[in-house]
N, C-alpha and C positions, 0 to 999 in steps of 0.2 A: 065197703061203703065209702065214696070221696067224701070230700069237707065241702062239695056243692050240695050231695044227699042229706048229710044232716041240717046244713043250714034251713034244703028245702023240709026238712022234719019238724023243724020249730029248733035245734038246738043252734039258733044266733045271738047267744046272750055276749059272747067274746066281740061279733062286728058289731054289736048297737053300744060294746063301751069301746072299742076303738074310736066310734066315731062321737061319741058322745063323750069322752074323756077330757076334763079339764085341765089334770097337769101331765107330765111328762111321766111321772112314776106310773097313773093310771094307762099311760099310752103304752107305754112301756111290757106294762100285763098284760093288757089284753093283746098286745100284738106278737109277742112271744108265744102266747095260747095258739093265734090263729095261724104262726109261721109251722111250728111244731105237729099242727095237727095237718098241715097242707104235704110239710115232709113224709107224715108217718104214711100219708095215702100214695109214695112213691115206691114202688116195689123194689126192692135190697137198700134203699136209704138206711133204712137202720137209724133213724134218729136218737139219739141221750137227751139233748136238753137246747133249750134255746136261748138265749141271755143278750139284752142291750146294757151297753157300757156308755159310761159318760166321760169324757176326759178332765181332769182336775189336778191342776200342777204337773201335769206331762206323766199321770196314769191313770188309765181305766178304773173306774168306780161302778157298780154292779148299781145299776139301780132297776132292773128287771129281769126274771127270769121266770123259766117253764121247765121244769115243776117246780115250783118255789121250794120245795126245803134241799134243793141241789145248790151246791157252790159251783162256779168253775173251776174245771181242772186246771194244772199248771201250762198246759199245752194250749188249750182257751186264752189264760193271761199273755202268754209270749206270742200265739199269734196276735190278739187283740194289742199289744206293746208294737209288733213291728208293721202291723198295717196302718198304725199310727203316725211311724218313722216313716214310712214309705210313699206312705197315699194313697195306698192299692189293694185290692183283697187280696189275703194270706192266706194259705193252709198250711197247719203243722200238723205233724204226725207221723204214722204208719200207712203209707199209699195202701190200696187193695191190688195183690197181686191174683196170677188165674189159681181159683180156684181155693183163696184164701182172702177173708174178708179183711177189710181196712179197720184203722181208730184215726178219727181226725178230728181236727179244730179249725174252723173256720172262721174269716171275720172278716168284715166289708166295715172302708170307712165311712162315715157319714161327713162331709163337706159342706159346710153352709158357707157363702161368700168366701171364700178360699180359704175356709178355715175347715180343719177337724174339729165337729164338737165332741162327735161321739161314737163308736161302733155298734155294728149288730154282729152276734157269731152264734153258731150253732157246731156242736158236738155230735157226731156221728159213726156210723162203721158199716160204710158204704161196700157193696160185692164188688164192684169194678169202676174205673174211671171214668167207664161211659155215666152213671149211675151218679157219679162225685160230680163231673162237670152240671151235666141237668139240674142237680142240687143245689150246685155255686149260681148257677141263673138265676135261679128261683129265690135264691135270698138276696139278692143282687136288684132284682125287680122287686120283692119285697121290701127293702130297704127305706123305699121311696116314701114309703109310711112313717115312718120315726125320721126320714131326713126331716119331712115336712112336720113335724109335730117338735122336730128341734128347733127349726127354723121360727117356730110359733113360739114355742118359747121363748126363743131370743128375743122376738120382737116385743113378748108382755113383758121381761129382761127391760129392756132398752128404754120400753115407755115407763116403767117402775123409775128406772134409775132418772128420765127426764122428766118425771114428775116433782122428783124428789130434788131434782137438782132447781127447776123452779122453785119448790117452798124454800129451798135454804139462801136460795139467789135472793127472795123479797125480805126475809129475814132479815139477812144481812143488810140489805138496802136498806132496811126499816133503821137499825143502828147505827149506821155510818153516817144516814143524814143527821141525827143528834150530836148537839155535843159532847153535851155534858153527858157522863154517869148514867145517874138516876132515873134523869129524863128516856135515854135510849134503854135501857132494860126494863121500864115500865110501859113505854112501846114496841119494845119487844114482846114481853110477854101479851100482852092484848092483842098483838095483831097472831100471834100464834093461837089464843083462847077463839079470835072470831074465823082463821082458817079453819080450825079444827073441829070446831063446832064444841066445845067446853066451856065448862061454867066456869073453872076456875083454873089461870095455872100460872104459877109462882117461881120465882126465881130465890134462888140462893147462893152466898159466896160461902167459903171456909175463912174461917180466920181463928188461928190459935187452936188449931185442932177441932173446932164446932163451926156448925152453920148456920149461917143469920140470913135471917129474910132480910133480900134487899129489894126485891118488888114483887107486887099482885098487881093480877091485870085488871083493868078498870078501880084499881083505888089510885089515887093519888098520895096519900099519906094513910097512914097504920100505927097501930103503937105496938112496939115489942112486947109490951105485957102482955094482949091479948090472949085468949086461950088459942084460938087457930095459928096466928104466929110460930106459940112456942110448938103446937103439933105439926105443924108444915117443918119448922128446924129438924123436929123429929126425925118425921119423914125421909127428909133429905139428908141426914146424918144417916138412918140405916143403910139407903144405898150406898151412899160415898163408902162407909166402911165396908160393906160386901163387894164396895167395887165390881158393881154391877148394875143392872134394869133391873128396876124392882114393880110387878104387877100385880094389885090387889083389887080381887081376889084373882087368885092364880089358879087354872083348871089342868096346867098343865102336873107332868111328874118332877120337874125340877124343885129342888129345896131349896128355900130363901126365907127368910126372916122378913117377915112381913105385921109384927106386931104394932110398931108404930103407924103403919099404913092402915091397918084395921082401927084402931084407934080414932085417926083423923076422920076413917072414914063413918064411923057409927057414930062419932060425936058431930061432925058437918051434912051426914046425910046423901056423902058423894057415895054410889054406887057402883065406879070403877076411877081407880088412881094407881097411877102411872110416873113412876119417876126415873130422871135418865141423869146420873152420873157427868157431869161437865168438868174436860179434859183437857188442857193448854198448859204449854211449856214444863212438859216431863211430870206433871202434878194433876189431881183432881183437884180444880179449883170453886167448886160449887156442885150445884142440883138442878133443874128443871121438874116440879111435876105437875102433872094435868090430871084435872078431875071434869068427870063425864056423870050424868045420871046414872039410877041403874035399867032403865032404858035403852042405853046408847052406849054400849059395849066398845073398847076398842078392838077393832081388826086385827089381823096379825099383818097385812100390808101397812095398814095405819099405825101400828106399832114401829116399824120398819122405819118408815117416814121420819117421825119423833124422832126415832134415834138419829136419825142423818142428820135432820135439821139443827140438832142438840149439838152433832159433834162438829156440824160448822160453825155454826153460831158462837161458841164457847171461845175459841183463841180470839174471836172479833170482839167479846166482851170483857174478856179479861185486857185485852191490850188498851180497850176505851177504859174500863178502872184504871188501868196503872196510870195511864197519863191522866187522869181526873184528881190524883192522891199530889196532897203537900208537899213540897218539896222534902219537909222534913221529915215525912213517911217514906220515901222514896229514900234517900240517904238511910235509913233507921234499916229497909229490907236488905239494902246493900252491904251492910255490914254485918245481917244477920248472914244473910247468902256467904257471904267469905267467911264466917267464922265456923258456919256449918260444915263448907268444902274445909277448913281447914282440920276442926277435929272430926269431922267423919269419915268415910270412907273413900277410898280414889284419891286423886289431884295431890300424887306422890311429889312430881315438879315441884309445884306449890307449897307445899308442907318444905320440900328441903330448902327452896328460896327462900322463905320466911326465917327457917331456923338458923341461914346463914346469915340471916339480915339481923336477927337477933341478937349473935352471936358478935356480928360486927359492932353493932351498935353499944354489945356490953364490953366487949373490948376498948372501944374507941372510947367509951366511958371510964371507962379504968386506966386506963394509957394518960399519961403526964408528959406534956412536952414544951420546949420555948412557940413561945408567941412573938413571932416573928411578922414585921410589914414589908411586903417586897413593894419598890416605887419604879420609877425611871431617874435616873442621873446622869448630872454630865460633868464634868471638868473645867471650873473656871480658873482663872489665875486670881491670889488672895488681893490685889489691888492692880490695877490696872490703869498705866498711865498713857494719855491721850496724846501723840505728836501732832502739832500743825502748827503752821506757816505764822509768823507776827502781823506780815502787811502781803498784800497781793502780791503775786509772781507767778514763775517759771520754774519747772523743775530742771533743773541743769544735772540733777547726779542723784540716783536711790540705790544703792549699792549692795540694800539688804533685802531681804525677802521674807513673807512669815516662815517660822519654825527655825529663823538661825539665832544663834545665841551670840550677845553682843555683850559688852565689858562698859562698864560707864564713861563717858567720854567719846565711845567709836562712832565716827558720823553715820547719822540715821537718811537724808536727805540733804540736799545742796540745791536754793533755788538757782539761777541767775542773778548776776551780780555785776553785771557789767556795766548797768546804767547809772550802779551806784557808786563805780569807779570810775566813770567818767565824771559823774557828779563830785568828789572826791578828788577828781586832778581837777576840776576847773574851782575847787576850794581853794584848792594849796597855790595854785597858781594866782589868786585874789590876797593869800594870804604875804604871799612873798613879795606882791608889788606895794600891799600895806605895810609890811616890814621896810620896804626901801623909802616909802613915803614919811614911815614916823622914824627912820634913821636923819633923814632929811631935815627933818621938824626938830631932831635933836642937835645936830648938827648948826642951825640955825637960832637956837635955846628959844625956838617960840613952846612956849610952855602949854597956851589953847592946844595950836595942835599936836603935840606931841601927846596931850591926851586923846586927844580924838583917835587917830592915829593909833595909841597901846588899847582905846575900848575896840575899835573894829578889829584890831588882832588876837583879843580875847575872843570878838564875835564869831572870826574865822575861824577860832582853835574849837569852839565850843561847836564849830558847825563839823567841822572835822572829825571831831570825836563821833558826834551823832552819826554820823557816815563810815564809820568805822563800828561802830554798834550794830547798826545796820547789817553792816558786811558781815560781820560775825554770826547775826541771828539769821543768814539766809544758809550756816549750814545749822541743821537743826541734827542734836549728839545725845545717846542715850544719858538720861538721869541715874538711871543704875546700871548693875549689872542684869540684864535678864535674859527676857527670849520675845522673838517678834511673834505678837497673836495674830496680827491683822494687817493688811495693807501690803500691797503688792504694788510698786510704780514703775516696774521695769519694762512696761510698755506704755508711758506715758512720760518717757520724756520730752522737755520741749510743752507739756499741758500746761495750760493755766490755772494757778491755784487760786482761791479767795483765802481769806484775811480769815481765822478760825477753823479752817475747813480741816475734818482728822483727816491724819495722813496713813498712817503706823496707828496699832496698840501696842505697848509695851509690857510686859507683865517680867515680876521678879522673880528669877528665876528658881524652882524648889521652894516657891512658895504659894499653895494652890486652896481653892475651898470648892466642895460639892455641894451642887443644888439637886435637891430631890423634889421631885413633882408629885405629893403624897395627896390618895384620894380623898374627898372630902367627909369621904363616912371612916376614914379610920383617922384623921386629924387630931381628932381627941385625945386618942390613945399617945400624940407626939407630946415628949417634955424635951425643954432644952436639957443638955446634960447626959441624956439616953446616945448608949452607942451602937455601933452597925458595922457593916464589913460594906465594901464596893470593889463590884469589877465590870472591867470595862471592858468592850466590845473586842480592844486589839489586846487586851491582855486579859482572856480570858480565864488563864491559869492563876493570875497572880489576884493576892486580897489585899486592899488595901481597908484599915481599920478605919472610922471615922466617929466622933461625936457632934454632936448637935451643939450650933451653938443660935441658932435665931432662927423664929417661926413666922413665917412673914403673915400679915393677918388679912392681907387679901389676897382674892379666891380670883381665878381666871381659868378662861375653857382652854382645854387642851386635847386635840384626837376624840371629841365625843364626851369626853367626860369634866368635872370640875376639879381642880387640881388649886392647891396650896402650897407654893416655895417653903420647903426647908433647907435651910443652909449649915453646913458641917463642914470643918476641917478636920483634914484628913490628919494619918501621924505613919510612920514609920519610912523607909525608904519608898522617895518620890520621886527617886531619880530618871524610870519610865514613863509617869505620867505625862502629858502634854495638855495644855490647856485647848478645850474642845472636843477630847475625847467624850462620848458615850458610853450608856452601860445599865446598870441595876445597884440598886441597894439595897440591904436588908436591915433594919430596925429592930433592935432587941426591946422588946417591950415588957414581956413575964417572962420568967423562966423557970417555972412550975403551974400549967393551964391544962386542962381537960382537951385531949383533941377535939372529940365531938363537939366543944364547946366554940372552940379556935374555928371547924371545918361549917355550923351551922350560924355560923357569927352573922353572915350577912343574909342568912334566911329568918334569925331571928326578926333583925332590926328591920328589914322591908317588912313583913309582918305585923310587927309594933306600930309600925308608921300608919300602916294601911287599916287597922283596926282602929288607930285615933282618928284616923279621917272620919272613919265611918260613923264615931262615936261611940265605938263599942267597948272603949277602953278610955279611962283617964291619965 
């Protein structure tokens, strides 16, 4: 009897649920039935069993067979694994040779848009090849049934997930356009009560290990005391801790603790409630639950939904809390967070950088060292005298240069002098005809003029002398022994000089004072008296000692900063320094301080400042 006979007998209860079949598992049975019984009416087919697989994570998952209390064999799963890999129908097993039957496993992929969803295979022990191929047709054309029933699935697949992906897309939209908080999760919640078609459904955060209602939809304000309040916390508390969807009442076989949800629900009269666990940044950070009549059941698709929409919505509303929270809430979780990662578990890095920071800090704490000020310094000479010119002139001779050392007395400059020696002959030459004049007057005994006569000879002696002062002050000769700081005229002989203009500095030689440029926040700390060491730029190796002997009391900018003159002479051999050299100096200020005291000195005192500004400190 074919599978045409019986259908025509009345037995088509397997094609009215092929085609009447709503999901895939149902497809799946009845079409295993109708392949199975199409094989058996093939003469030496020898059918076992027939089975559709579904692929999941890159292996077949049995979600139909014929006879149902059959498993597939291992020859089933490996061809069903490599017609996977391949793309192609497979057979594994023992061929049928003459005269001795076969064992096989067959399986045909199933492709939807170039994808494998799923296989069909059938188990066998075929007389001959001819027998085996006719049978690989026939489920090859069979196929065409569960491709198309997969394909249907995808597509109710596809509209599920773009259904769902619309509720949680307006959801969101709903919270984003808020600003605040409060405001956006109480329109949250309400616009999810009027998509859903619920009377009630409530939001909740955790905080401190419990959950507080932070909105119901359609209230505007609530008081925590309420009875429903503290049973919604409930509520929302039991799922958070089962870390789960919590359904009351629940038909299915799963075990859940549902006593708080029975509770809300017989005291408010909700019929079916529904709470979904809310998930953002590594934590459960709250609840959602929804209450329906007992009317108006929730689906297991509308279950589905909930949960999506719950688990987008949640990172969108905790991230609006957190920027909603006082700065000094925000500050306050910050330091609970690192104290957590610190004594908890993980974030080893962390743990050893702190301990070495500890460690640092109780050292540098216990450590005692000098308190030392480093400035800039340079090299003056201890008095420094000025050379220049009495009256205008000409340089006629500069013989010396800065950096040569000169003996008191050695000529420094030479103006021109030649005008003042011509001035000087035509004196003496006034004087010598006045001398013949008042010899004359003597000679004569006129006594008027022989005074006349001795006064203009005094006048020309007196004019004389000044002209010889003169001559003498146009070479100008060191006042002591020292050394040239300044002034170079060995390309300006033959220039004209003015009447005070320096020429030369002069400074005494091995007798020097240091100026330090000490910054204005550590001034304080300078007394005269206090000593230091200096080195300078060309004598790097060498210290020279110095004490302080004047603090100059005005301030001037220097390279960006405000700087204060301290002045110090130096002491022990000076015979390399040079007035003008550069360098550093270091200031002895304590010589028993706390390092960390010394090293946070000036994060203290910006601090101090900045807190009086603000008025937070007197």
């Amino acid at each position: 009897m074919t599978a045409e006979t019986r259908i025509a007998e009345g037995v088509e209860s397997p094609w009215r649920a092929l085609v009447t079949a709503e999901g895939l598992h149902d497809a799946a049975t009845a079409w295993t039935a109708l392949m199975l019984a199409r094989v058996e009416d093939m003469p030496g087919a020898a059918p076992i069993a027939c089975s559709v697989f579904l692929m999941r994570d890159g292996s077949p998952v049995l979600i139909g067979t014929t006879p149902e209390a059959r498993s597939p064999g291992s020859e089933m799963i490996s061809a069903a694994r490599s017609a996977h890999d391949q793309g192609r129908a497979v057979v594994r097993g023992r061929m049928p040779e003459q005269g001795q039957a076969g064992a096989v496993a067959a399986a045909v992929p199933l492709e939807v848009d170039g994808t494998v969803l799923g296989l069909v295979g059938l188990e066998m022990r075929p007389v001959d090849r001819g027998i085996l191929s006719h049978t690989m047709r026939n489920l090859q054309w069979g196929a065409a049934w569960m491709r198309d029933a997969m394909r249907a699935e995808q597509s109710r697949a596809d509209a599920k997930r773009h259904e769902q992906a619309v509720h949680a897309l307006n959801a969101v939209v709903t919270v984003a356009e808020r600003e605040a908080f409060p405001t956006a999760a109480r329109a949250a919640v309400t616009d999810l009560a009027t998509r859903f078609g619920c009377d009630r459904v409530s939001l909740g955060l955790r905080r401190f290990g419990r959950t507080r209602v932070a909105a119901v939809s359609h209230s505007a304000q609530f008081s925590r005391r309420m009875a429903l309040i503290r049973q919604l916390a409930g509520a929302m508390d039991e799922a958070v801790d089962q870390r789960a969807t919590v359904l009351w009442p629940d038909e299915t076989e799963v075990v859940m603790a549902t006593r708080a949800h029975a509770q809300l629900g017989q005291a408010e009269g909700a019929g079916h409630i529904f709470t979904v666990p809310l998930w953002a940044r590594d934590a459960f950070v709250g609840a959602i639950t929804f209450e329906r009549p007992a009317d108006n059941p929730f689906a297991q698709d509308e279950l589905d939904m909930l949960e999506a929409v719950a688990t987008v919505i949640a990172p969108v509303l905790e991230e609006k809390r957190r920027a909603d929270r006082w700065i000094i809430t925000k500050a306050g979780e910050v330091v609970r967070t690192q104290f957590a990662r610190l004594v908890g578990p993980g974030y080893l890095g962390r743990k050893a950088l702190v301990t070495v920071l500890i460690l640092l800090v109780a050292t540098f704490w216990l450590l005692r060292a000098d308190y030392r000020i480093s400035a800039d310094a340079r090299v003056e000479g201890a008095v420094q005298r000025i050379v220049a010119p009495a009256f205008d002139g000409f340089v006629a001779e500069a013989p010396v240069r800065p950096g040569d050392r000169v003996a008191q007395g050695d000529l420094l400059v030479r103006l021109d002098d030649r005008e003042l020696a011509l001035e000087r002959l035509r004196l003496v030459t006034a004087r010598a005809r006045q001398q013949i004049e008042f010899d004359s007057a003597v000679a004569a005994r006129d006594r008027a003029e022989t005074r006349i006569r001795a006064s203009q000879i005094e006048q020309a002696d007196a004019q004389i002398a000044l002209i010889d002062e003169q001559v003498e002050r146009t070479r100008m000769r060191a006042p002591f022994d020292g050394l040239i700081v300044s002034g170079d005229l060995s390309q300006s002989i033959g220039s004209a000089v003015d009447r005070g203009e320096p020429l030369l500095s002069i400074a005494p030689d091995g007798e020097y004072r240091v100026i330090l440029d000490v910054d204005e926040r550590q001034i304080r700390d300078v007394e005269v008296g206090q000593t230091g060491e200096l080195r300078v730029t060309a004598l790097p190796e060498t210290t020279f000692p110095f004490e302080i002997t004047a603090i100059t009391p005005v301030a001037r900018y220097r390279d960006g900063q405000t700087v204060f003159e301290v002045k110090a002479t130096p002491s022990g051999d000076l015979s390399a320094l040079r007035p003008g050299m550069e360098g550093a100096g270091r200031l002895l200020i304590d010589t028993d301080r706390r390092v960390i005291a010394i090293w946070s000195r000036p994060i203290r005192d910006w601090t101090r400042l900045k807190l009086w500004q603000m008025g937070l400190v007197e």
